[in-house]
Backbone as CSV, one residue per row, in Angstrom:
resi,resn,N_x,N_y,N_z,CA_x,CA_y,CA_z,C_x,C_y,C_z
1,UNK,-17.547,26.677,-2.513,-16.695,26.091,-1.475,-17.438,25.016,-0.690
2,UNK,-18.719,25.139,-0.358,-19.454,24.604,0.321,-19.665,23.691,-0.285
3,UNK,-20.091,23.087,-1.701,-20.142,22.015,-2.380,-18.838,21.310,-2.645
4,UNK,-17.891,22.081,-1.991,-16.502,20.907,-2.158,-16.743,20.095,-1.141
5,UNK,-16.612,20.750,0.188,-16.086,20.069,1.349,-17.385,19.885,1.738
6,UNK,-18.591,19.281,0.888,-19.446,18.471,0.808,-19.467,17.014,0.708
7,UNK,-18.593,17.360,-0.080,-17.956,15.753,-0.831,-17.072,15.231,-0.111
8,UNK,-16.289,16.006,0.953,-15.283,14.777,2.109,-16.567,14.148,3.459
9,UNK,-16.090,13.329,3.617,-16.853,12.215,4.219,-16.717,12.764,5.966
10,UNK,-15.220,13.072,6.163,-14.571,13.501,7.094,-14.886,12.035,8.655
11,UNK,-14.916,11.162,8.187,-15.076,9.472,9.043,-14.764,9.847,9.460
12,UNK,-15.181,9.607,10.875,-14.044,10.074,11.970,-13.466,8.651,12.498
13,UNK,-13.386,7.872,12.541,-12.716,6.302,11.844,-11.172,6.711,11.461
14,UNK,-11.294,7.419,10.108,-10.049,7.425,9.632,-9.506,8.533,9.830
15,UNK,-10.048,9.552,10.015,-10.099,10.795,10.488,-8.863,10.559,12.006
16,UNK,-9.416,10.077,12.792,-9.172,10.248,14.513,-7.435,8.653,14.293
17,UNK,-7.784,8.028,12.961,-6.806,7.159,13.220,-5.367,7.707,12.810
18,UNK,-5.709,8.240,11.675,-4.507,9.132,11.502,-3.884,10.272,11.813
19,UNK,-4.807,11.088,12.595,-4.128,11.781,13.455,-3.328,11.107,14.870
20,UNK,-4.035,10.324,15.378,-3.211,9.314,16.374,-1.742,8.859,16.055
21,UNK,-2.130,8.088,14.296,-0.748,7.639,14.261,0.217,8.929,13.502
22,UNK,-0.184,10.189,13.244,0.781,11.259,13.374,1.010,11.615,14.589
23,UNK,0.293,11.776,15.493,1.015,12.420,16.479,2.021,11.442,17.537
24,UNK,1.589,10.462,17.629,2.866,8.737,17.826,4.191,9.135,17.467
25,UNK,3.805,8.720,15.791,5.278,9.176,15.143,6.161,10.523,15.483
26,UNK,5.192,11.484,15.607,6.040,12.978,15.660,6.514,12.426,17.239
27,UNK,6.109,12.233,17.759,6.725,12.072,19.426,8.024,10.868,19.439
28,UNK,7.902,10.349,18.746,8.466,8.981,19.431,9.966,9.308,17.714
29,UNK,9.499,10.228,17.033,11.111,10.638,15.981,11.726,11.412,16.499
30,UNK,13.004,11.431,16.734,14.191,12.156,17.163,14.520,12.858,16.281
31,UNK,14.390,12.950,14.791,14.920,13.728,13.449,13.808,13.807,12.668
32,UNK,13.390,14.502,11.987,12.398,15.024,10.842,13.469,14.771,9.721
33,UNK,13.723,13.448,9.016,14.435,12.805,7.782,13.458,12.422,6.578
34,UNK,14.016,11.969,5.638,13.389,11.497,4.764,12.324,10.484,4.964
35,UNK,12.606,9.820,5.983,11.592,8.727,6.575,10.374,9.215,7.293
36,UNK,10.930,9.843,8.043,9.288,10.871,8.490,8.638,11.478,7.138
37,UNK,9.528,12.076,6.412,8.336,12.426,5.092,7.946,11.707,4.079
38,UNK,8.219,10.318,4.056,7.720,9.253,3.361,6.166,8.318,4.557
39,UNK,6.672,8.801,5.632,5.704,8.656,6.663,4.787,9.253,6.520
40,UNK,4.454,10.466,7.091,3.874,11.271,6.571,2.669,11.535,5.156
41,UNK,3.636,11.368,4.346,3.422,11.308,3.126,2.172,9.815,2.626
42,UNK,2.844,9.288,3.501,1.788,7.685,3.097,0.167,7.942,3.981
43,UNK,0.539,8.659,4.805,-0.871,8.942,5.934,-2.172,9.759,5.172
44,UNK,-0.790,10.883,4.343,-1.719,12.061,3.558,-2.750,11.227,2.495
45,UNK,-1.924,9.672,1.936,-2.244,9.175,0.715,-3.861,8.243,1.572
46,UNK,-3.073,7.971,2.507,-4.227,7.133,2.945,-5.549,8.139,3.596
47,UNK,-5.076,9.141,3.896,-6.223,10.581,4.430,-6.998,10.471,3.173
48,UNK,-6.426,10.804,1.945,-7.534,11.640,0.777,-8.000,10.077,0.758
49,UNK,-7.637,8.994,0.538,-8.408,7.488,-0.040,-10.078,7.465,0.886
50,UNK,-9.724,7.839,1.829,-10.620,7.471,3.192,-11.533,8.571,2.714
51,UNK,-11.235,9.730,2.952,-11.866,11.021,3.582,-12.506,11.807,2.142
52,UNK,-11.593,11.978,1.251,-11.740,12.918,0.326,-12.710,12.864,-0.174
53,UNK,-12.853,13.370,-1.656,-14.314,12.978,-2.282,-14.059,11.692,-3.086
54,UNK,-13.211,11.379,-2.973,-12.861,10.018,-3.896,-13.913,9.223,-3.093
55,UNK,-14.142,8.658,-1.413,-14.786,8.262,-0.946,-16.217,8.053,-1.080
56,UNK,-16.318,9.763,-1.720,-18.109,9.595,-2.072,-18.291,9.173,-3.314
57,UNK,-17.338,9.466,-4.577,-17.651,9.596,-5.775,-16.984,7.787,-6.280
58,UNK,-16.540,7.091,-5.279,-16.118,5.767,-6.006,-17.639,4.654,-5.724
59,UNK,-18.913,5.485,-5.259,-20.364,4.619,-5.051,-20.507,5.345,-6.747
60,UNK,-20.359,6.041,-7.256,-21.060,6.167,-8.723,-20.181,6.248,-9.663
61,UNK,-18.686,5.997,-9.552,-17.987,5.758,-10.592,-17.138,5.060,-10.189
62,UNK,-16.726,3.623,-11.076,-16.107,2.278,-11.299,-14.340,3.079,-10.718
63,UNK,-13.894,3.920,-12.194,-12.489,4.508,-12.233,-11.996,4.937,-11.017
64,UNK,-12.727,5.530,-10.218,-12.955,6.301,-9.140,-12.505,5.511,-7.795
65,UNK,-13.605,4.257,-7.658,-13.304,3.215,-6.922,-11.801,2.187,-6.870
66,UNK,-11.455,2.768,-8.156,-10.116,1.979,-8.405,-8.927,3.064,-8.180
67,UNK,-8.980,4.111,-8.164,-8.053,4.830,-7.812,-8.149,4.730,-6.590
68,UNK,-8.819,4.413,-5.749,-8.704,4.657,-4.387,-8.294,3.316,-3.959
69,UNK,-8.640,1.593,-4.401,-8.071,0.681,-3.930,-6.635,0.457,-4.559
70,UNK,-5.733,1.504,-5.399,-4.561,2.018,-5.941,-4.103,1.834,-4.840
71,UNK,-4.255,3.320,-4.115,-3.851,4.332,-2.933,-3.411,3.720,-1.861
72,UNK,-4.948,2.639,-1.485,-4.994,1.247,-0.509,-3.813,0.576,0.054
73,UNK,-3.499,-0.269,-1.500,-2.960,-1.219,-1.362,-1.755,-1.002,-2.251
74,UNK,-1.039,-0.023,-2.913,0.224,-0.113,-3.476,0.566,1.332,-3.494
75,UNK,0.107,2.544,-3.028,0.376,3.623,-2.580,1.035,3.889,-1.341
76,UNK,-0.103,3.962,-0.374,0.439,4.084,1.361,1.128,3.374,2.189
77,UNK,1.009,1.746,1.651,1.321,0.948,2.252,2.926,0.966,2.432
78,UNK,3.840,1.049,1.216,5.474,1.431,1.416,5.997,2.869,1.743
79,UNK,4.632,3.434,1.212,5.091,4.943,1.744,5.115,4.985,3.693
80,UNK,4.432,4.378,3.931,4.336,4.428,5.161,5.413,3.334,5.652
81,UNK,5.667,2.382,5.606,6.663,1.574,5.624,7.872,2.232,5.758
82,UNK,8.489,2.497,4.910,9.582,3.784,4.499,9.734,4.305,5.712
83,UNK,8.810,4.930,6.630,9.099,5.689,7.649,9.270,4.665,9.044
84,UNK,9.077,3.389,8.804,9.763,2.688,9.946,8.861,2.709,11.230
85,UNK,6.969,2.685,10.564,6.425,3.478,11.688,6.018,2.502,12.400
86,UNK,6.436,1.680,12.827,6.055,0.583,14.110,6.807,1.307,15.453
87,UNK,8.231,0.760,15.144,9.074,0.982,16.184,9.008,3.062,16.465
88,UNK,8.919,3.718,15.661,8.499,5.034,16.002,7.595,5.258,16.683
89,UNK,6.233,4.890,16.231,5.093,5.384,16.889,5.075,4.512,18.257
90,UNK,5.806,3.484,18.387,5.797,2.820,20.024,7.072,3.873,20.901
91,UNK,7.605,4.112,20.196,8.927,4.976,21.047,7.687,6.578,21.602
92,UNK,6.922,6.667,20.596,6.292,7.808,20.885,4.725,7.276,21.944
93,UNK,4.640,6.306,21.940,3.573,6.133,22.564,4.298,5.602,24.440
94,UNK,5.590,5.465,24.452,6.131,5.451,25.259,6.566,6.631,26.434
95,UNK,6.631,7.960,25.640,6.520,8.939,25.934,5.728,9.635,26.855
96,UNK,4.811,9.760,26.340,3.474,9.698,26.681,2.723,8.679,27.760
97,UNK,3.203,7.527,27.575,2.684,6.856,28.626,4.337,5.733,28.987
98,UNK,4.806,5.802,30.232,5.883,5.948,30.566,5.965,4.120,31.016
99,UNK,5.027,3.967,31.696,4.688,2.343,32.153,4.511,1.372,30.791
100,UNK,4.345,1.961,29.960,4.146,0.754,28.816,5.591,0.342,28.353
101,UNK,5.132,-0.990,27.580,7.186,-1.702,28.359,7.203,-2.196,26.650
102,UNK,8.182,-3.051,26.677,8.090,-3.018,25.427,7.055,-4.230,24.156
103,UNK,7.206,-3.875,22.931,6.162,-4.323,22.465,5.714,-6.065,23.071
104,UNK,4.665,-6.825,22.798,4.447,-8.272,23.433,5.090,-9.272,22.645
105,UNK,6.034,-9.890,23.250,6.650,-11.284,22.322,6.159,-11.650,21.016
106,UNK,4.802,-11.792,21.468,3.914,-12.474,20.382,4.025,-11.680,19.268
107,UNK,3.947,-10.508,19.312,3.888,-9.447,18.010,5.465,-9.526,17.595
108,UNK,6.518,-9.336,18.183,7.611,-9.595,17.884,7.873,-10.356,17.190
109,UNK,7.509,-12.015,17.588,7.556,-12.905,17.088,7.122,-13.451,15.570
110,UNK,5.326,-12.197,15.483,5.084,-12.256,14.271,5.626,-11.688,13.307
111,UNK,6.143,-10.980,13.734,6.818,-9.651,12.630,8.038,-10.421,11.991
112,UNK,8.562,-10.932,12.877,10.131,-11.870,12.393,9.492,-12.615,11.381
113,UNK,8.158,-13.432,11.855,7.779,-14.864,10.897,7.030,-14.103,9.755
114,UNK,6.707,-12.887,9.513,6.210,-12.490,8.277,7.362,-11.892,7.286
115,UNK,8.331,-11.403,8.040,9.649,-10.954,7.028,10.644,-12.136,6.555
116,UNK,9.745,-13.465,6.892,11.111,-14.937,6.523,11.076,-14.859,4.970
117,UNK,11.682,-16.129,5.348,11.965,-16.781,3.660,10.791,-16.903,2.430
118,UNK,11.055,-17.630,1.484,10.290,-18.197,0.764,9.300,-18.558,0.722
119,UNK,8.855,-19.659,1.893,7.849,-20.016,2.276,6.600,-18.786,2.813
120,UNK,7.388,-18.372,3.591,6.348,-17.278,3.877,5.648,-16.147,3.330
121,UNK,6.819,-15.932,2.414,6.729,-14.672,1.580,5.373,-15.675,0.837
122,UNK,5.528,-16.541,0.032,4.505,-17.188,-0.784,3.334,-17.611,-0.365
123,UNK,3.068,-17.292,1.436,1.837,-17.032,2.005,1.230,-15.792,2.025
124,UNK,2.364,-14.905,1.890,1.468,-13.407,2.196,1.592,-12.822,0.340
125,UNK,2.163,-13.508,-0.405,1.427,-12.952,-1.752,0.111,-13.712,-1.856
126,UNK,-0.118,-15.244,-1.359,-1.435,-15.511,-1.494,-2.454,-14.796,-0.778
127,UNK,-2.019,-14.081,0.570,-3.309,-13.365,0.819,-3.400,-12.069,-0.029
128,UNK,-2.226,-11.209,-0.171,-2.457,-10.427,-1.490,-3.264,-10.677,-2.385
129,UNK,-2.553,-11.603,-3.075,-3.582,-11.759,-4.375,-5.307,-12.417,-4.498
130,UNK,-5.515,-12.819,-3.185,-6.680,-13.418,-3.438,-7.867,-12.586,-2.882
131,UNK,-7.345,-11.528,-1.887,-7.820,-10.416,-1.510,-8.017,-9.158,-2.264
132,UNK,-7.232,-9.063,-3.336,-6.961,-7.896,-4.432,-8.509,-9.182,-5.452
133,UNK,-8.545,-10.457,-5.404,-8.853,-11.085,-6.744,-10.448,-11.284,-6.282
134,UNK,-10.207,-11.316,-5.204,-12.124,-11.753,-4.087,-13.011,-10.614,-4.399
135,UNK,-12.454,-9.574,-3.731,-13.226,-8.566,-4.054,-13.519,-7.838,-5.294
136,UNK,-13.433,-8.364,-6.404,-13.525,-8.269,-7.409,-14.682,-9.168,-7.747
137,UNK,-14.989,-10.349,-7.335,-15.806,-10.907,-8.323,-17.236,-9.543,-7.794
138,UNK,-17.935,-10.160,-8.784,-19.119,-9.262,-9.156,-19.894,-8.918,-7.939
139,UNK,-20.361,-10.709,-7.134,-21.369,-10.283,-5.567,-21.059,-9.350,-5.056
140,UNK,-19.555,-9.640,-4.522,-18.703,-9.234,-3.355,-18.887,-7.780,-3.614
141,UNK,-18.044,-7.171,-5.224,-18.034,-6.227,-5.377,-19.251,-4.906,-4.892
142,UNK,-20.333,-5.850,-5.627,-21.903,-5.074,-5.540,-21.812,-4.547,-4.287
143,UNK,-21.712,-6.208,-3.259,-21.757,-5.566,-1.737,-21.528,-4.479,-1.159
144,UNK,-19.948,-4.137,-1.772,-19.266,-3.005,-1.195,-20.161,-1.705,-1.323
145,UNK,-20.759,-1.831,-2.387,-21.985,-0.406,-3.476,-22.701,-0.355,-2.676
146,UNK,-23.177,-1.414,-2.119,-24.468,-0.988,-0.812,-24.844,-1.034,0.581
147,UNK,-23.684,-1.599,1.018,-23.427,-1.994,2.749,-22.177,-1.285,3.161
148,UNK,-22.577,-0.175,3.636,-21.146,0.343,4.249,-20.186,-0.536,4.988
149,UNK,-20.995,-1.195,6.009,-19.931,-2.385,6.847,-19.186,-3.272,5.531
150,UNK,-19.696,-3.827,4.507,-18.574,-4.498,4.116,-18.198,-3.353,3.038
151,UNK,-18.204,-2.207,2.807,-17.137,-1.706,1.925,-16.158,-1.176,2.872
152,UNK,-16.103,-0.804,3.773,-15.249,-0.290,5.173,-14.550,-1.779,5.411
153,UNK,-14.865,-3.019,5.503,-14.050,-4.647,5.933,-13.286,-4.281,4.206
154,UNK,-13.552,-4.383,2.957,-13.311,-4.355,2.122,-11.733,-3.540,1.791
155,UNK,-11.919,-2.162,2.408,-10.527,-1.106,2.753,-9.952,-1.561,3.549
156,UNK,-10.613,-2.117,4.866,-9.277,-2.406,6.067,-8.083,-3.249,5.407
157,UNK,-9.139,-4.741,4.622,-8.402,-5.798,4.642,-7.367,-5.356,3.222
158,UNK,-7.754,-4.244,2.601,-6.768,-3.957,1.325,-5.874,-3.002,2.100
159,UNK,-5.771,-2.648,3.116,-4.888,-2.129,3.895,-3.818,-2.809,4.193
160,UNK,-4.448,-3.476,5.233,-3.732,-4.954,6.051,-2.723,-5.891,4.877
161,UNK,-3.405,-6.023,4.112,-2.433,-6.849,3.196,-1.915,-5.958,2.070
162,UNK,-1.744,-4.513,2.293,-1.219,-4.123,1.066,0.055,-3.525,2.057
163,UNK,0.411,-3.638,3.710,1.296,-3.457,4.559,1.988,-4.889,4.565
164,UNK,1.181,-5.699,4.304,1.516,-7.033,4.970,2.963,-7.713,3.544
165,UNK,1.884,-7.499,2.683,2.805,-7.324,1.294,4.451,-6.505,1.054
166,UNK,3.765,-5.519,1.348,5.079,-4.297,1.554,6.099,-4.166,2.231
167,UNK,5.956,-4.966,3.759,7.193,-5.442,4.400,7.670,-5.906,4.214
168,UNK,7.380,-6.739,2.792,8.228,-7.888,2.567,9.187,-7.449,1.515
169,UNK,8.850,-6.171,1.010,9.825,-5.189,0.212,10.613,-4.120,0.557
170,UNK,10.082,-3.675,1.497,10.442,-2.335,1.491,11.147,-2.700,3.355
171,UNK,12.418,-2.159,3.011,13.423,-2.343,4.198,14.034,-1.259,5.034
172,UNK,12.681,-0.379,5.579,13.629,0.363,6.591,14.393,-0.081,7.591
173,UNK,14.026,-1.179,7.847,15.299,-1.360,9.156,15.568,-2.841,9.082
174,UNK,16.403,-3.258,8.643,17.548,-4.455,8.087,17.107,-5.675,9.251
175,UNK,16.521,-6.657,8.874,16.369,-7.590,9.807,16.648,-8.827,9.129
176,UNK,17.088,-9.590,10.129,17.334,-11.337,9.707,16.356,-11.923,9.336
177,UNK,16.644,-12.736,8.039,15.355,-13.630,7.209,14.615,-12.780,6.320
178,UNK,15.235,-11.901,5.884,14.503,-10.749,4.749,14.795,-11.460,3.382
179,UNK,13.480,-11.462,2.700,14.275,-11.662,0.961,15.098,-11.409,0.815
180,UNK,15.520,-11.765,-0.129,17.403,-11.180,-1.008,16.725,-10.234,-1.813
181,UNK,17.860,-9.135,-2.706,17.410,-8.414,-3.724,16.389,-9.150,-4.685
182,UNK,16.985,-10.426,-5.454,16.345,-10.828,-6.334,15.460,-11.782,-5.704
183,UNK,14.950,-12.084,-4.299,13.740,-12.837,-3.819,12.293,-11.508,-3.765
184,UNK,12.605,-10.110,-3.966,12.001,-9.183,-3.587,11.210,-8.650,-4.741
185,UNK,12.760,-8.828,-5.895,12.115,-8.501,-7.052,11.017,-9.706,-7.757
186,UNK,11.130,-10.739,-7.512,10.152,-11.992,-7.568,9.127,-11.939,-7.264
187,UNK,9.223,-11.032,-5.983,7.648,-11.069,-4.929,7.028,-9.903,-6.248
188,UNK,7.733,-8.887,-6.205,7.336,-8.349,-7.035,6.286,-7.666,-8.017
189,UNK,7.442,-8.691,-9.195,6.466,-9.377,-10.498,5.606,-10.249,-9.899
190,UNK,5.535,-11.085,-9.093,4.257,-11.904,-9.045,3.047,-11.152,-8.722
191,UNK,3.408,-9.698,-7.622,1.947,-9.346,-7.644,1.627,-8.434,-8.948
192,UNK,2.600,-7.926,-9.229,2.371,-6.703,-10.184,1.612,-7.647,-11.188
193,UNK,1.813,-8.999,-12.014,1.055,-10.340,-12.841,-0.241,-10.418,-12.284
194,UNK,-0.411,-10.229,-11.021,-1.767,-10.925,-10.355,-2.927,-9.643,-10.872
195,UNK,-1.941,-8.393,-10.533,-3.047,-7.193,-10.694,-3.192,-6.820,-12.579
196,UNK,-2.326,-7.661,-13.348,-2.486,-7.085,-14.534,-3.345,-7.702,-15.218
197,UNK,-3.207,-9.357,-14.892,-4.363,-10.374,-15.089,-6.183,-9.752,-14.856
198,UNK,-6.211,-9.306,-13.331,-7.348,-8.890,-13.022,-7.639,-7.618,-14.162
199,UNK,-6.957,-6.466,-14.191,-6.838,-5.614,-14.973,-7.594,-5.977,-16.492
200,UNK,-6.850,-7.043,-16.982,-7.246,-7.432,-18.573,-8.669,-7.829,-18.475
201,UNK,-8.866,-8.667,-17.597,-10.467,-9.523,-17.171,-11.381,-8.562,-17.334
202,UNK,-11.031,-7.665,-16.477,-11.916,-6.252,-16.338,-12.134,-5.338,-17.597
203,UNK,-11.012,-4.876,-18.105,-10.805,-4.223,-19.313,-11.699,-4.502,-20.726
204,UNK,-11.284,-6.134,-20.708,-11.711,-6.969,-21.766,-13.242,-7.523,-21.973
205,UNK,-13.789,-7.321,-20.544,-15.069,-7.880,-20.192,-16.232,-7.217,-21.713
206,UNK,-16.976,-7.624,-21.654,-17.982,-7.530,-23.289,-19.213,-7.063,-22.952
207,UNK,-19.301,-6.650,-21.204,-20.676,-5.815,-20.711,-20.028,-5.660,-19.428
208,UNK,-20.921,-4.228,-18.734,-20.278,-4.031,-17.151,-20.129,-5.485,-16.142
209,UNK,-19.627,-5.344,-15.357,-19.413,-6.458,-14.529,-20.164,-5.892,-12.885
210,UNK,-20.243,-4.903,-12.480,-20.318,-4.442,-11.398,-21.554,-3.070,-11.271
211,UNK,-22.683,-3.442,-10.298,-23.951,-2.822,-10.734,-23.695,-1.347,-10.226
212,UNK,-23.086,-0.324,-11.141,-23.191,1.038,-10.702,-24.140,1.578,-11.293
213,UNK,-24.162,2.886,-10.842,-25.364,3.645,-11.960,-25.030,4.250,-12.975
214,UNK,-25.840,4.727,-14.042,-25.304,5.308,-15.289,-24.270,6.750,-14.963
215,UNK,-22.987,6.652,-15.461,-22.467,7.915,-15.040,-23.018,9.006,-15.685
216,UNK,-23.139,10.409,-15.308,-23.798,11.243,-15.413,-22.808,12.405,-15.878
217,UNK,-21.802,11.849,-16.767,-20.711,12.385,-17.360,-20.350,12.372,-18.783
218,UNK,-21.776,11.125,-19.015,-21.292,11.016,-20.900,-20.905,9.977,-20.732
219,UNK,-20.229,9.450,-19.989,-19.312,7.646,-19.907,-20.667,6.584,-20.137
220,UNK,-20.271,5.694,-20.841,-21.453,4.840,-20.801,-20.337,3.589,-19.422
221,UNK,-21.253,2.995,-19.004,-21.016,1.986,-17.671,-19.948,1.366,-18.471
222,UNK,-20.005,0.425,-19.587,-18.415,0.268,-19.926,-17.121,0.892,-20.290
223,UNK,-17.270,2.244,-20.295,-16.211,3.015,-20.548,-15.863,3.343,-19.153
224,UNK,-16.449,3.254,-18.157,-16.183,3.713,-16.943,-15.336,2.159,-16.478
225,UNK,-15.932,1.046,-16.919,-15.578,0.219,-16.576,-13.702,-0.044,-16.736
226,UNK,-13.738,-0.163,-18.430,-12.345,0.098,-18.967,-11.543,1.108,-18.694
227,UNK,-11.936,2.172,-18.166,-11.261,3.155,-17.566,-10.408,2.950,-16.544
228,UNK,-11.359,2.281,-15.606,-10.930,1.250,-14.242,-9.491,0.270,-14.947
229,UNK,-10.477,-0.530,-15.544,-8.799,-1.276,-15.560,-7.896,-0.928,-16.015
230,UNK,-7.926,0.529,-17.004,-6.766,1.274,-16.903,-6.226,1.697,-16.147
231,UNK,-6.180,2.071,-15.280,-6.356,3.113,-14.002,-5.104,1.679,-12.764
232,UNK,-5.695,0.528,-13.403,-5.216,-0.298,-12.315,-4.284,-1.147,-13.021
233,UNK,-4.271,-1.123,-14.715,-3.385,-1.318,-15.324,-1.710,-0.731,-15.397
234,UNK,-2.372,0.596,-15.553,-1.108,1.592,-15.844,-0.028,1.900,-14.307
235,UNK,-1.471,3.610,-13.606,-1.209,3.641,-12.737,-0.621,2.998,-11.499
236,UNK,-0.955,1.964,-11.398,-1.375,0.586,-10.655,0.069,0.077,-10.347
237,UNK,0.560,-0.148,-11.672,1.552,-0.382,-11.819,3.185,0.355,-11.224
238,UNK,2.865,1.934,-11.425,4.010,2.505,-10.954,4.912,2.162,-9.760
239,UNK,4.351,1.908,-8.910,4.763,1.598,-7.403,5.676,0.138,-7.665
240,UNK,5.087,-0.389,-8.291,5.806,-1.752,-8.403,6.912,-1.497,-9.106
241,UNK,6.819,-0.847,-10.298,8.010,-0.988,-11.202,9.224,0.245,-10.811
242,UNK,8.312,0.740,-9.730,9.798,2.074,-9.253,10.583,1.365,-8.378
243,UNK,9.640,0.050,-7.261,10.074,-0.429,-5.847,11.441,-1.335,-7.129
244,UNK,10.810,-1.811,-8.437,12.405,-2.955,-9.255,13.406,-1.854,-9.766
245,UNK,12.946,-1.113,-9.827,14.385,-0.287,-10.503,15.169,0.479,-9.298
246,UNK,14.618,0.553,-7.856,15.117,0.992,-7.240,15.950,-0.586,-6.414
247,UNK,15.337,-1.956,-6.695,16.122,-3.224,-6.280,17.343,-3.466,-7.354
248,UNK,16.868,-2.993,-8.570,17.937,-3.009,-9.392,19.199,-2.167,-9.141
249,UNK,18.882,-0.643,-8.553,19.772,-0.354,-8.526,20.741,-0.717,-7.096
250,UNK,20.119,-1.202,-6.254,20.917,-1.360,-5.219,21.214,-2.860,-5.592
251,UNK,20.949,-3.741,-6.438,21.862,-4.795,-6.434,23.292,-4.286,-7.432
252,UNK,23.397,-3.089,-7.863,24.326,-2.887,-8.432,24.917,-1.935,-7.691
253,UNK,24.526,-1.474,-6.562,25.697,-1.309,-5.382,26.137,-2.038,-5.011
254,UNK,25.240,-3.365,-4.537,25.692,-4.427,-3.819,27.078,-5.048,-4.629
255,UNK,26.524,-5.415,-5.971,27.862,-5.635,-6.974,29.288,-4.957,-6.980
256,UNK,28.781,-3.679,-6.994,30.159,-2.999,-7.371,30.847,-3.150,-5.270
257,UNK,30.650,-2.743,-4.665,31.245,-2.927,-3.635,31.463,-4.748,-3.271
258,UNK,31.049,-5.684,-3.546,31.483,-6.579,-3.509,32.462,-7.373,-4.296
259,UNK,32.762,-6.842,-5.516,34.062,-6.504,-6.436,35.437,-5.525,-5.956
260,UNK,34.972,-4.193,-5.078,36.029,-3.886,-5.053,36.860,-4.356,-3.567
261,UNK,38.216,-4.326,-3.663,38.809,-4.952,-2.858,38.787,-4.205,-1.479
262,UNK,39.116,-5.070,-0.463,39.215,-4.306,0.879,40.040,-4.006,1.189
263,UNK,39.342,-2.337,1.392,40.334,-1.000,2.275,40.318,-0.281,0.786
264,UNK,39.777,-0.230,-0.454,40.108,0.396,-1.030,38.373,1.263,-1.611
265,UNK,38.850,2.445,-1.591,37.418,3.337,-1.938,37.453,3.969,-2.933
266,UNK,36.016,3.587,-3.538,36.153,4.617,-4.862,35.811,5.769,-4.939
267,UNK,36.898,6.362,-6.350,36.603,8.107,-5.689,34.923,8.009,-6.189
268,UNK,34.578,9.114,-5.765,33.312,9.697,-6.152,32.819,10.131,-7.120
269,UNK,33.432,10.487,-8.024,33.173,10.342,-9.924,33.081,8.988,-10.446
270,UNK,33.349,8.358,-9.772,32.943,6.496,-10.390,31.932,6.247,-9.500
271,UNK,31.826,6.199,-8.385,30.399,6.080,-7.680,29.647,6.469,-8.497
């Protein structure tokens, strides 16, 4: 037992942050819905990334390290989204402290200009992708292997932009200047392309790319390597291709109710 809970890190960083932003949310939700447990649920994902042993064991294995910048940046980020936890955890931090008024213009303001159009959206896949593509080259990477400060900048910023990304998909609460269905599914495929590209680079590479130590599992450093870009190939992938089939299917709500005529409802065996 003692050699398990050896292996959690237990940061108190991420530790003390996510309990904060659970106990926000629980205060400031009026209903325990599906959205609180997609809330929830994204905190737990981002708890084990941080804390677990994945934390210790992604300094000596490649695969390892990639399941956890998974978790990062295309796991927690809509799971947490989903639960709508801005405006929650301020309703709950309101509670609690009674004088705080409401959020500052400025943040308001940003939030509108990151959920716009086209233009914008095609700024925040460039910080996506070049942030998912930076830390990848080889220096950078190493860095992370031996300087805690930049492997900790390394998670925030795959945080930050794997939320920053995700708002621009995932729609708990309906606001003006949001993609369309098919501007969402666009955003998409473009990142899901960006990460499959990196994926192949990695996969395909003809010697390790990134200085770990010999795994101590039988893996030789390139099998650990290719493992990885499986891992970010396959896995990697799910989140993206559930967020299109779930745009698919609501553009075929959108369809069928915009076909049928008004005042008239369909029974519920054709739904």
């Amino acid at each position: 037992m003692w050699s398990v809970l050896s292996q959690w890190s237990f940061d108190p960083v991420p530790v003390c942050g996510c309990t904060l932003a659970a106990a926000l949310y629980w205060l400031g939700s009026s209903r325990r819905n599906g959205r609180a447990l997609a809330f929830y649920s994204g905190l737990v994902v981002l708890f084990l990334a941080l804390v677990s042993p994945l934390d210790t064991l992604d300094l000596r294995l490649q695969w390892v390290h990639m399941v956890q910048h998974i978790l990062l940046l295309v796991v927690a980020p809509p799971l947490i989204l989903l639960g709508d936890p801005f405006a929650t955890a301020w309703s709950g931090l309101r509670r609690i402290a009674p004088g705080v008024k409401d959020p500052p213009s400025w943040a308001l303001r940003t939030a509108a200009w990151l959920r716009g159009s086209g233009r914008r959206a095609a700024l925040v896949l460039a910080l996506f992708s070049v942030d998912l593509l930076i830390w990848h080259i080889p220096a950078l990477y190493n860095a992370t292997l031996q300087v805690d400060a930049v492997h900790n900048l390394e998670h925030t910023l795959f945080l930050a932009t794997g939320i920053l990304y995700w708002d621009l998909v995932v729609n708990a609460s309906p606001a003006a200047g949001r993609l369309s269905l098919g501007g969402r599914a666009a955003f998409l495929m473009a990142g899901m392309v960006v990460s499959w590209v990196l994926a192949i680079v990695i996969g395909y590479a003809s010697q390790p790319l990134y200085a770990y130590p010999m795994p101590a599992n039988g893996l030789s450093l390139l099998q650990d390597q290719q493992i990885a870009a499986g891992v970010m190939w396959v896995p990697g992938s799910i989140p993206f291709v559930a967020a299109l089939f779930y745009l698919l299917y609501a553009w075929f709500e959108a369809d069928e109710e915009a076909s049928t005529p008004a005042g008239v409802s369909l029974p519920a065996d054709v739904r």
